[in-house]
SEVEX-964678 format. One record per residue (C-alpha): residue in three letters; x, y, z; residue number from 1. Coordinates in nm, 3 decimals, always signed. Layout:
BEGIN
site resn=ALA&px=X&py=Y&pz=Z&resi=NUM
...
# end
This chain:
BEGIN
site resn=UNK&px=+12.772&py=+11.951&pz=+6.852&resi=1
site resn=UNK&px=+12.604&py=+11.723&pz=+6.666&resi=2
site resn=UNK&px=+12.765&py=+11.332&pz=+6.772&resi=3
site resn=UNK&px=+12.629&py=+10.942&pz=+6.636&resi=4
site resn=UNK&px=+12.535&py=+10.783&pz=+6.974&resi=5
site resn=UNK&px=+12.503&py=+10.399&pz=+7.009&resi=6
site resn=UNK&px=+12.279&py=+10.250&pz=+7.221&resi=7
site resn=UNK&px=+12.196&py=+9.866&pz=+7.325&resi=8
site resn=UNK&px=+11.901&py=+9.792&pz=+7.490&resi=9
site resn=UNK&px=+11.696&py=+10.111&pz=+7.304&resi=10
site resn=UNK&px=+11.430&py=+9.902&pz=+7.377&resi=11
site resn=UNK&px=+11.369&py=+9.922&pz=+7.694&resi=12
site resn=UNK&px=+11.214&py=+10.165&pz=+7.967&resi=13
site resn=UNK&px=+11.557&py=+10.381&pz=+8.024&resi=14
site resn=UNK&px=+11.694&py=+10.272&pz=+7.654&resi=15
site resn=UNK&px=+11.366&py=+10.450&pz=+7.481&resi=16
site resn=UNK&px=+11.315&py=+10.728&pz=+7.701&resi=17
site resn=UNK&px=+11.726&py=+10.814&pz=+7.668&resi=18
site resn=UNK&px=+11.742&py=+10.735&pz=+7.272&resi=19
site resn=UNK&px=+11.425&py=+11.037&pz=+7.215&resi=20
site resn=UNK&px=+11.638&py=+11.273&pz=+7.498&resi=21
site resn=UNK&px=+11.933&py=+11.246&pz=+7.295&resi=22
site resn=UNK&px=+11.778&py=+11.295&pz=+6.984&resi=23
site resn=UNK&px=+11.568&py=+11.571&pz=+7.081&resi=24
site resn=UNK&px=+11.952&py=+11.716&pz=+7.164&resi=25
site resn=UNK&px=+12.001&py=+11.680&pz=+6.825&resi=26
site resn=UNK&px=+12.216&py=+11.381&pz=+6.848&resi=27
site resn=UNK&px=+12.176&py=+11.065&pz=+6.551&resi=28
site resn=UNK&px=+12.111&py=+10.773&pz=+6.776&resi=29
site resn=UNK&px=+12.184&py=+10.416&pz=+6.607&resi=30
site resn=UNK&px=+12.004&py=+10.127&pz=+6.749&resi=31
site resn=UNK&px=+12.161&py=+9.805&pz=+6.863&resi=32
site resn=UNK&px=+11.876&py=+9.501&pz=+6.754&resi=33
site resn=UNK&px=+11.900&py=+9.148&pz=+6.710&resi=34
site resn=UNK&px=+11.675&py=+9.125&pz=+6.434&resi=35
site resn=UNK&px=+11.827&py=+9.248&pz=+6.037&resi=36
site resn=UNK&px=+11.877&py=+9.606&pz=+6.067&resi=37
site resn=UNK&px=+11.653&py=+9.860&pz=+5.934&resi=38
site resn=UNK&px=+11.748&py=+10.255&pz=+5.902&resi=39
site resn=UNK&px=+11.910&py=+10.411&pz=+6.225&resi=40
site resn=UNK&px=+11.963&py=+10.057&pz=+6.358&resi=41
site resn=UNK&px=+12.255&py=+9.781&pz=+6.369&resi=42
site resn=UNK&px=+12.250&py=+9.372&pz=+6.437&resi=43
site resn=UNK&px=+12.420&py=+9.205&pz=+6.648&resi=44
site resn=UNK&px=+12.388&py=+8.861&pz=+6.830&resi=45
site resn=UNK&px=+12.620&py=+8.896&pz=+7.154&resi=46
site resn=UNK&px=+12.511&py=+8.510&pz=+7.244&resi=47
site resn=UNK&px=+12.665&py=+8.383&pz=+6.860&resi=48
site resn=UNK&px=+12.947&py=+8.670&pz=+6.889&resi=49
site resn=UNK&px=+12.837&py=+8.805&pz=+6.631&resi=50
site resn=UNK&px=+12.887&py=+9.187&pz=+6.560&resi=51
site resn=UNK&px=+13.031&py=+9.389&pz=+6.255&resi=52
site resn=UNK&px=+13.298&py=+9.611&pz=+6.353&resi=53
site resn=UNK&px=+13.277&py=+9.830&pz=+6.060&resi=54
site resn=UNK&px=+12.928&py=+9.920&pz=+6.186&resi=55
site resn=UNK&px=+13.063&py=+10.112&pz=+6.474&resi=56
site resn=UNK&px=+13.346&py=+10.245&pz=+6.306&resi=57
site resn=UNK&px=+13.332&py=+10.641&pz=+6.392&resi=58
site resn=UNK&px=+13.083&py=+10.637&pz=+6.611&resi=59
site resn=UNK&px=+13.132&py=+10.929&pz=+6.895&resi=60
site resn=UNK&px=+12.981&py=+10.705&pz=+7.206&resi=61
site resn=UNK&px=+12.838&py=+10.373&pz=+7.310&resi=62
site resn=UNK&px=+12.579&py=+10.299&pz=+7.591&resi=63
site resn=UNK&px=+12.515&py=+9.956&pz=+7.688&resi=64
site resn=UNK&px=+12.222&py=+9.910&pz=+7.854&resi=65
site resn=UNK&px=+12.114&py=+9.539&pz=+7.709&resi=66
site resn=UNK&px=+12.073&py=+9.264&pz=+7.984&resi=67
site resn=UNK&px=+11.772&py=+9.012&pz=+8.081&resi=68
site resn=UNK&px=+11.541&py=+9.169&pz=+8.357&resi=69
site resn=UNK&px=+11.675&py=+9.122&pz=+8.714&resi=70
site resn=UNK&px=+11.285&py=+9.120&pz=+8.882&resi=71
site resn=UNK&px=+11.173&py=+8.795&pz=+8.768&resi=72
site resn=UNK&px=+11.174&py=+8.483&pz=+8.994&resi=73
site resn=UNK&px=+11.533&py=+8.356&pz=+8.985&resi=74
site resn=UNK&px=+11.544&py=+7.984&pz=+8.874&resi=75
site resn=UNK&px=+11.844&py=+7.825&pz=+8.797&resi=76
site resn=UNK&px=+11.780&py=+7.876&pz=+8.355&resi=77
site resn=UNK&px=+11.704&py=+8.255&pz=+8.427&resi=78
site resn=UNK&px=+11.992&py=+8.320&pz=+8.652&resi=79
site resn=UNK&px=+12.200&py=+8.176&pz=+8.360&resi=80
site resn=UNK&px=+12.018&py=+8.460&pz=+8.100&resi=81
site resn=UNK&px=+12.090&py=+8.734&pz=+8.367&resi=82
site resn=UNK&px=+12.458&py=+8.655&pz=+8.376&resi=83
site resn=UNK&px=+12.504&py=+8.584&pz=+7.995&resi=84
site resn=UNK&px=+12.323&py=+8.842&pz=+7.873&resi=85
site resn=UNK&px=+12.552&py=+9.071&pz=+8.045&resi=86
site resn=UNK&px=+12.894&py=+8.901&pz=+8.068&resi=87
site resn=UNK&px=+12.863&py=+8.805&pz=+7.681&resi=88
site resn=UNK&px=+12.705&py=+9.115&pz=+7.531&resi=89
site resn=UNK&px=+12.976&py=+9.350&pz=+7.715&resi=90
site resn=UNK&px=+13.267&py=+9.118&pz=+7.640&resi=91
site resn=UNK&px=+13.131&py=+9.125&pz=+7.260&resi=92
site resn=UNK&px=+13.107&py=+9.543&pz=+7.257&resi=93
site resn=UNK&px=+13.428&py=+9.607&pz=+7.477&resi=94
site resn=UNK&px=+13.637&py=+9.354&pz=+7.223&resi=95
site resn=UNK&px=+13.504&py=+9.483&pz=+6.924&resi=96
site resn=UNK&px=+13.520&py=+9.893&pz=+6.999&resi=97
site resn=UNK&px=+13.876&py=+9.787&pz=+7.108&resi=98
site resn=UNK&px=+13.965&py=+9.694&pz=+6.735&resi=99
site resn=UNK&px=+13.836&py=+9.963&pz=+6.617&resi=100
site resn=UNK&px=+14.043&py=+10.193&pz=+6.390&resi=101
site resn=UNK&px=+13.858&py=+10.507&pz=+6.493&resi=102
site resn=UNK&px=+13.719&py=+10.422&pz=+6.826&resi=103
site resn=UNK&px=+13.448&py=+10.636&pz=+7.016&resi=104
site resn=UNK&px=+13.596&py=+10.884&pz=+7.265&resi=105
site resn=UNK&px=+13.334&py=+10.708&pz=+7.539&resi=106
site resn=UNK&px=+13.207&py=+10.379&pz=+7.619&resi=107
site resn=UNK&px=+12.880&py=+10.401&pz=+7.878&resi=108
site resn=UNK&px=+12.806&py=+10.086&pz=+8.028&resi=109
site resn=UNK&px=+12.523&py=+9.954&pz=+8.250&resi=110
site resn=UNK&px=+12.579&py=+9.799&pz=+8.564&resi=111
site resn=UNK&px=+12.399&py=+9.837&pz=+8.902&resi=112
site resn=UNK&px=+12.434&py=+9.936&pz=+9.299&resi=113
site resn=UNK&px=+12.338&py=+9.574&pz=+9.367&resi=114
site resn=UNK&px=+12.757&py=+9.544&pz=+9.308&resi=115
site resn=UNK&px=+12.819&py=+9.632&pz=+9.672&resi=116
site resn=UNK&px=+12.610&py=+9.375&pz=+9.867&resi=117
site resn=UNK&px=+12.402&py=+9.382&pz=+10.134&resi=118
site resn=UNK&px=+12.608&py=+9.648&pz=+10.327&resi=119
site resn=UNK&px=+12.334&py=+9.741&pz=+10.628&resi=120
site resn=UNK&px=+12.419&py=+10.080&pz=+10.769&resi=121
site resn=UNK&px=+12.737&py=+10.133&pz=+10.562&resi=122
site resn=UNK&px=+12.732&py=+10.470&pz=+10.357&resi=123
site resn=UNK&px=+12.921&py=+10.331&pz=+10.018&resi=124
site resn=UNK&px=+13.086&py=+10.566&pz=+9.730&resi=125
site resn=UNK&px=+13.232&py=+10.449&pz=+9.440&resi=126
site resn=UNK&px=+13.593&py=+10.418&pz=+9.636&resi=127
site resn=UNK&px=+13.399&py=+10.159&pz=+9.881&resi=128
site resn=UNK&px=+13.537&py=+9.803&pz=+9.855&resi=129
site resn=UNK&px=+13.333&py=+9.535&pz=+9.667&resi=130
site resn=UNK&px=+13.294&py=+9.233&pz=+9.771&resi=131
site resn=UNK&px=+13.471&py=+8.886&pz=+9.616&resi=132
site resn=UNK&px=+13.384&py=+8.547&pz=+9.677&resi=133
site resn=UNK&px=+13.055&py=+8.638&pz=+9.807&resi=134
site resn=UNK&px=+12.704&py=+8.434&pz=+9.818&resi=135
site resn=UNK&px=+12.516&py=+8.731&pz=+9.629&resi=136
site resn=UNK&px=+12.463&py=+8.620&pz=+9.276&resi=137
site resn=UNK&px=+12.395&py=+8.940&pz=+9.176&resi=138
site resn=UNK&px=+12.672&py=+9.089&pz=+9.318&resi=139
site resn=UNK&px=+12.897&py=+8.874&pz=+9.130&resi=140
site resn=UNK&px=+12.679&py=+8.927&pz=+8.819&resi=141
site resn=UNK&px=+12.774&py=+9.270&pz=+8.846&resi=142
site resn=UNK&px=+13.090&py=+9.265&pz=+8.897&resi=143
site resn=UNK&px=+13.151&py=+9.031&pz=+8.587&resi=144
site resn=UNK&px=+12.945&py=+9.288&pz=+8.397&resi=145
site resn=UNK&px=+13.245&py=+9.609&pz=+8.487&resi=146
site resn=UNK&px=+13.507&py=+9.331&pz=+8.447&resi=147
site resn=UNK&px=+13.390&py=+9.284&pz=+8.093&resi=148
site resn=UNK&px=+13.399&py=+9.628&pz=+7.991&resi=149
site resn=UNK&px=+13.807&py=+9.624&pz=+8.046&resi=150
site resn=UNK&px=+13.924&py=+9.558&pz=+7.650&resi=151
site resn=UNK&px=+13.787&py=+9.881&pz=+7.633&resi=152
site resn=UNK&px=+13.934&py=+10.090&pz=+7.884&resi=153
site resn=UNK&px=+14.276&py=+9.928&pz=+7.797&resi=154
site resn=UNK&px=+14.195&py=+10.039&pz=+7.408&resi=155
site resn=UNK&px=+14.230&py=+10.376&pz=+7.583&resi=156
site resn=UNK&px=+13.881&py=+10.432&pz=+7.517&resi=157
site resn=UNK&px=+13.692&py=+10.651&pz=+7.788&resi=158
site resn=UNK&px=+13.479&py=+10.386&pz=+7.963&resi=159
site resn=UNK&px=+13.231&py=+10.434&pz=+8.243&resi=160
site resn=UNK&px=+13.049&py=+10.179&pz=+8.461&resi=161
site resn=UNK&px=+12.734&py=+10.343&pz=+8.564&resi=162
site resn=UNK&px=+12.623&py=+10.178&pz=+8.900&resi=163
site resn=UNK&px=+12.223&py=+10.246&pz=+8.885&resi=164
site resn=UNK&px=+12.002&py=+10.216&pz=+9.229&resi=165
site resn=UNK&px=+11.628&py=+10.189&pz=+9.179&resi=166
site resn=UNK&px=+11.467&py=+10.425&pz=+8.908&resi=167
site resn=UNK&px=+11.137&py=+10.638&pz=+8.992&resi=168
site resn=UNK&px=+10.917&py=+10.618&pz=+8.712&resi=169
site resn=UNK&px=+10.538&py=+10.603&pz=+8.737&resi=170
site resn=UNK&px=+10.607&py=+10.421&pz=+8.364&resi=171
site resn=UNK&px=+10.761&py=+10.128&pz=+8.490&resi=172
site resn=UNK&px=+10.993&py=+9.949&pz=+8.747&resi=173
site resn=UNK&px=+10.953&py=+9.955&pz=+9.114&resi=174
site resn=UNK&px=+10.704&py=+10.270&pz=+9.104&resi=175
site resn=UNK&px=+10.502&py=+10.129&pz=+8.891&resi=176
site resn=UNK&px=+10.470&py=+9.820&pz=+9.071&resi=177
site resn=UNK&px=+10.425&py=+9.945&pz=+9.376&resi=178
site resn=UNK&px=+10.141&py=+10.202&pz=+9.322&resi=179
site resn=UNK&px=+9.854&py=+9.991&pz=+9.313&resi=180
site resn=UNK&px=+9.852&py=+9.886&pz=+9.666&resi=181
site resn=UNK&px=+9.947&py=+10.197&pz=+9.771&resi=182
site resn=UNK&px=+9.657&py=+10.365&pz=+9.624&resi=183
site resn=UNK&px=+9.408&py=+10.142&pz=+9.755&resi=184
site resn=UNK&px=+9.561&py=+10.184&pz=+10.086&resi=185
site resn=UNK&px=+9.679&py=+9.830&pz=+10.141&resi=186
site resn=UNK&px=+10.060&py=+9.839&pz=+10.135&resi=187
site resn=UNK&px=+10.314&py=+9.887&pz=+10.398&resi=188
site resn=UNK&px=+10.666&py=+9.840&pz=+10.478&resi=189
site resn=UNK&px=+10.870&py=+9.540&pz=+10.338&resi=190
site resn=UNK&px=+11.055&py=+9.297&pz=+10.581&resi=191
site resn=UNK&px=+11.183&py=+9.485&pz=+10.893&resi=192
site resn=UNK&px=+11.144&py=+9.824&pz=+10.668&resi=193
site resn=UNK&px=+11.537&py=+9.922&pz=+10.828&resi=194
site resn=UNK&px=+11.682&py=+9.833&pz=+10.441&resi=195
site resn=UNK&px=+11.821&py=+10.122&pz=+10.241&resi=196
site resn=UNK&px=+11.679&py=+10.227&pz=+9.900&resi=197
site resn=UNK&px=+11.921&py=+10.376&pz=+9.653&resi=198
site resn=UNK&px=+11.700&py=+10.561&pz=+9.407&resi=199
site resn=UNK&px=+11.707&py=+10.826&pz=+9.154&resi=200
site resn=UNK&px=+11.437&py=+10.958&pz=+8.922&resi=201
site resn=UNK&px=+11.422&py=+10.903&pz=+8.516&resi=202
site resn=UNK&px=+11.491&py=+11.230&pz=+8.465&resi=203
site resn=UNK&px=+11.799&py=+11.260&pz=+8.690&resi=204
site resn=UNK&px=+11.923&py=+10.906&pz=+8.571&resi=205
site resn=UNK&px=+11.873&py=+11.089&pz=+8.206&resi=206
site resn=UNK&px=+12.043&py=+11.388&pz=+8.293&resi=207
site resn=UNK&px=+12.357&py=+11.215&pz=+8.487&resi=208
site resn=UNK&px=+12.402&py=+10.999&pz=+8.187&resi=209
site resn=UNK&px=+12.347&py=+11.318&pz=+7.944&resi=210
site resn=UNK&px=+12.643&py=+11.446&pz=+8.208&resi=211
site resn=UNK&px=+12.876&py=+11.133&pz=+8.155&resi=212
site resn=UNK&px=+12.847&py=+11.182&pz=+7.811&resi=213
site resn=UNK&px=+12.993&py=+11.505&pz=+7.868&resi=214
site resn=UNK&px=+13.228&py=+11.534&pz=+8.109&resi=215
site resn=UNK&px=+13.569&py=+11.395&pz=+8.029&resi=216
site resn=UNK&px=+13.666&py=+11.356&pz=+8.361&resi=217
site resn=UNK&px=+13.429&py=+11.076&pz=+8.461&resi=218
site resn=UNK&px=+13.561&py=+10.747&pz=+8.378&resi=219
site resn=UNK&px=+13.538&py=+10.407&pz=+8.604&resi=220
site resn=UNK&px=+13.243&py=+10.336&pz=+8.812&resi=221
site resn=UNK&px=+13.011&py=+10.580&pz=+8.879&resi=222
site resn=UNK&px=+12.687&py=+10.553&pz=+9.095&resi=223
site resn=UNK&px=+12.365&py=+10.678&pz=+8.972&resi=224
site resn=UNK&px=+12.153&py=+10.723&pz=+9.266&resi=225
site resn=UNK&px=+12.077&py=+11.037&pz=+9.439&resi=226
site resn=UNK&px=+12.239&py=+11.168&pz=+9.779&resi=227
site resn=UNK&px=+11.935&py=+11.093&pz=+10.001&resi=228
site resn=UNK&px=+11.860&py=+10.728&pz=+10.048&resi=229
site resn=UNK&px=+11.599&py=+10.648&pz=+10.241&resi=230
site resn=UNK&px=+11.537&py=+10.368&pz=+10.428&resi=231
site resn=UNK&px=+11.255&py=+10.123&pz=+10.277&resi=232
site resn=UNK&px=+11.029&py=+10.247&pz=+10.591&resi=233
site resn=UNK&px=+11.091&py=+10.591&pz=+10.525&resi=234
site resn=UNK&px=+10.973&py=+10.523&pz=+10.178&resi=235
site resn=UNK&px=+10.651&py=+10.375&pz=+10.219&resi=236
site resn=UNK&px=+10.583&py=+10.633&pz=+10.461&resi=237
site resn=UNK&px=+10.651&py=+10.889&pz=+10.207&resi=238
site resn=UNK&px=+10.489&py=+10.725&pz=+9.904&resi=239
site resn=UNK&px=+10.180&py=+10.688&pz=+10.161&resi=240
site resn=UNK&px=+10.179&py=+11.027&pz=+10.260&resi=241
site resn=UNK&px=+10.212&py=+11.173&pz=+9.911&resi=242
site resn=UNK&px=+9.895&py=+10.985&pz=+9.784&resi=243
site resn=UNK&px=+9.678&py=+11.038&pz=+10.128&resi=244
site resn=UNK&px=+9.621&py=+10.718&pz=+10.204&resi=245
site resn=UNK&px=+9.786&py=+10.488&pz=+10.514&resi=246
site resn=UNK&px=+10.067&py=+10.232&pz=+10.449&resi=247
site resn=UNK&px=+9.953&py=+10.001&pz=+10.741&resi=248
site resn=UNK&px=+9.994&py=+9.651&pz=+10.633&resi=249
site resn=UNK&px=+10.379&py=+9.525&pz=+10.569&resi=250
site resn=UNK&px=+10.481&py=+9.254&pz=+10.429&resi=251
site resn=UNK&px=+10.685&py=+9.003&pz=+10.625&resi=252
site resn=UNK&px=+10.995&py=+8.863&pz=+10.490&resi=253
site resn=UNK&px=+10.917&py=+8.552&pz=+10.517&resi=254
site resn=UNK&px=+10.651&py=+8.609&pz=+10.263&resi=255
site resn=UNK&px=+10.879&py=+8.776&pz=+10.012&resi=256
site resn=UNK&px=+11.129&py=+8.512&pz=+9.999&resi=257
site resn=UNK&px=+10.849&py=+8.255&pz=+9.995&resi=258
site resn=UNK&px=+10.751&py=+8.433&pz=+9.650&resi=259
site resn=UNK&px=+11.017&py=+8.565&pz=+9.485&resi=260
site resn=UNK&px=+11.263&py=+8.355&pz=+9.651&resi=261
site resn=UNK&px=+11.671&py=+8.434&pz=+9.600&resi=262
site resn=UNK&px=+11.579&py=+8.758&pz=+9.423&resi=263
site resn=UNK&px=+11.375&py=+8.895&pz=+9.696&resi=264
site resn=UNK&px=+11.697&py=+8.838&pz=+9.947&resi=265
site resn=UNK&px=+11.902&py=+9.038&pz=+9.716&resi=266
site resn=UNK&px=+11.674&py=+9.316&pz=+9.595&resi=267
site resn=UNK&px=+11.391&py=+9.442&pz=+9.808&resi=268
site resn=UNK&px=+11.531&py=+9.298&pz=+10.113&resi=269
site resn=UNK&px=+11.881&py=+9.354&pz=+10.036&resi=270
site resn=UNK&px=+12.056&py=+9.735&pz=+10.199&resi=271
site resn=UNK&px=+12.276&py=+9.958&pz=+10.058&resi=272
site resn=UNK&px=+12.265&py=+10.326&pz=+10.127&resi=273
site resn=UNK&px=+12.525&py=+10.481&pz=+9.828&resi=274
site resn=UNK&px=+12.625&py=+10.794&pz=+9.774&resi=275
site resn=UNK&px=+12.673&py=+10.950&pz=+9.398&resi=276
site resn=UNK&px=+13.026&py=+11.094&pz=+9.509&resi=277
site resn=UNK&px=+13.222&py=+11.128&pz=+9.151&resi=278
site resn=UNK&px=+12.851&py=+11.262&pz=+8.984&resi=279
site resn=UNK&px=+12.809&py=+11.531&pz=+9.253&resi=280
site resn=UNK&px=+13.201&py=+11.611&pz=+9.190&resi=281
site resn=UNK&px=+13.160&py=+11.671&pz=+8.845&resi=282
site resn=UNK&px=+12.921&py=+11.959&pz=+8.921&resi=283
site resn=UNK&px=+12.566&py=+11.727&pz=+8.860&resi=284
site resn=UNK&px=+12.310&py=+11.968&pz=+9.041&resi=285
site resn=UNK&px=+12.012&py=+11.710&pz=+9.104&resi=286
site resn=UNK&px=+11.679&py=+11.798&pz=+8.956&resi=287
site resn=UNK&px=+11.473&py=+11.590&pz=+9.233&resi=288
site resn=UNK&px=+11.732&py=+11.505&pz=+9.506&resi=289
site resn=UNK&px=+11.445&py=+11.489&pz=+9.805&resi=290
site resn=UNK&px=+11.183&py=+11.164&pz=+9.804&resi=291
site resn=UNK&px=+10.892&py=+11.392&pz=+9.875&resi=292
site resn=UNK&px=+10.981&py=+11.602&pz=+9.572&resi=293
site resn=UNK&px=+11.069&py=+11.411&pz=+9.405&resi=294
site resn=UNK&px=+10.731&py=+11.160&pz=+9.417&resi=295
site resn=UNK&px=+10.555&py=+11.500&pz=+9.437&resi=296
site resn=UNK&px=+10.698&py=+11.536&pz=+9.057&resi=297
site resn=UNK&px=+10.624&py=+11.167&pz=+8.936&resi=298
site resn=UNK&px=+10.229&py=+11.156&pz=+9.078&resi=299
site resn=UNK&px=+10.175&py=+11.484&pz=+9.007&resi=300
site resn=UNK&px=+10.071&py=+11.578&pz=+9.327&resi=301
# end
């Protein structure tokens, strides 16, 4: 069945390659821009509250995906555009679908496994607590991002917090950042290497969303990560060993924070090992649920 699909943040690496999925489905995707609208797009201005309800009057489902990039270098005027850009443009989408006299059935919105902290060993579902009150900025980014999605939910509107670990994509994102040095053979584990990486491939991430979209049952937070995380030694070991070349040079921590400061604490260095549990329970079979596979897949190797 044909449905109108919303989505924020089209522009970017997950919005683009989900808006031509969804359309080759044979869905009508509208675009969410801050510039004047052209065909198969609508305007908005989350930071001037500024969105015309009558534009999303109708629609079948909204994904949010909009929010300033998290791998930058966190000073104190970019940590402030993280957290507005999320807390403002949710708050402005949740409110407004909420007043809506035909409201979609589903409201999608981003948010990401750095939620749960650095959690070490600790295997963490979407039942696992999160923390309050905690040092982690983006921790409590995050969890103001699902908070703002409540006018929504309450609207009795279908709304799911999608808790995303780190996307495998030789296109963009961590992949694509780390290949270089890994091809010429002069990369190697990160810190003590004993952190756990969340991941999941574009095409999974694609096809859990595709899923969501789907299956009435999902609602709340729902991680998007596959069910083998590896630790970050495992991974470089793997990466290395998929391209033939050695992984013998790691970078100490104390170099990381020294130059990417805060956001190297609570991203590369930071450990959580999640587990999809309400994805796999709604019947999600995993196209690439195994690093080596699934790397094999992205390098074409």
């Amino acid at each position: 069945m044909t449905e109108t699909i919303v989505i924020t943040g089209a522009s970017g690496l997950l919005g683009r390659a989900l808006s031509a999925t969804l359309e080759r489905d044979g869905h009508r995707v509208l675009r969410m821009v801050r510039h004047e609208a052209g065909p198969g797009e609508i305007s908005w201005d989350p930071a001037a509250g500024r969105l015309d309800p009558a534009a999303l009057e109708g629609v079948d489902a909204v994904i949010h995906l909009s929010g300033e990039p998290i791998a930058q270098r966190w000073t104190a005027a970019r940590m402030r555009k993280i957290w507005d850009s999320r807390a403002q443009s949710t708050d402005l989408m949740a409110r407004t679908l909420a007043r809506l006299d035909r409201k979609p059935r589903v409201l999608v919105s981003a948010s990401a496994i750095g939620i749960y902290g650095d959690r070490h060993n600790e295997l963490l579902t979407e039942d696992s607590a999160v923390p309050t009150g905690t040092s982690s900025f983006l921790a409590a980014v995050c969890r103001v991002w699902e908070e703002a999605t409540h006018p929504a939910s309450a609207a009795g509107i279908r709304t799911v917090q999608v808790r995303v670990g780190i996307v495998l994509t030789p296109e963009g994102g961590a992949l694509r950042v780390m290949l270089p040095a890994f091809r010429l053979g002069v990369a190697g584990r990160l810190g003590s290497g004993t952190q756990w990486m969340s991941w999941i491939t574009l095409d999974d991430l694609l096809g859990a969303i595709r899923q969501i979209l789907d299956v009435a049952e999902l609602n709340g937070p729902v991680n998007l990560v596959t069910p083998s995380p590896v630790t970050n030694d495992e991974f470089t070991r793997c990466l290395a060993g998929v391209l033939r070349r050695p992984a013998i040079l790691p970078v100490p921590a104390a170099v990381l924070r020294l130059a990417m400061g805060q956001m190297a604490e609570e991203t590369v260095l930071s450990s959580q090992r999640v587990m999809p549990a309400r994805l796999r329970e709604s019947g999600y079979h995993f196209l690439y649920p195994e690093l080596e596979g699934a790397l094999r897949h992205l390098l074409n190797r």
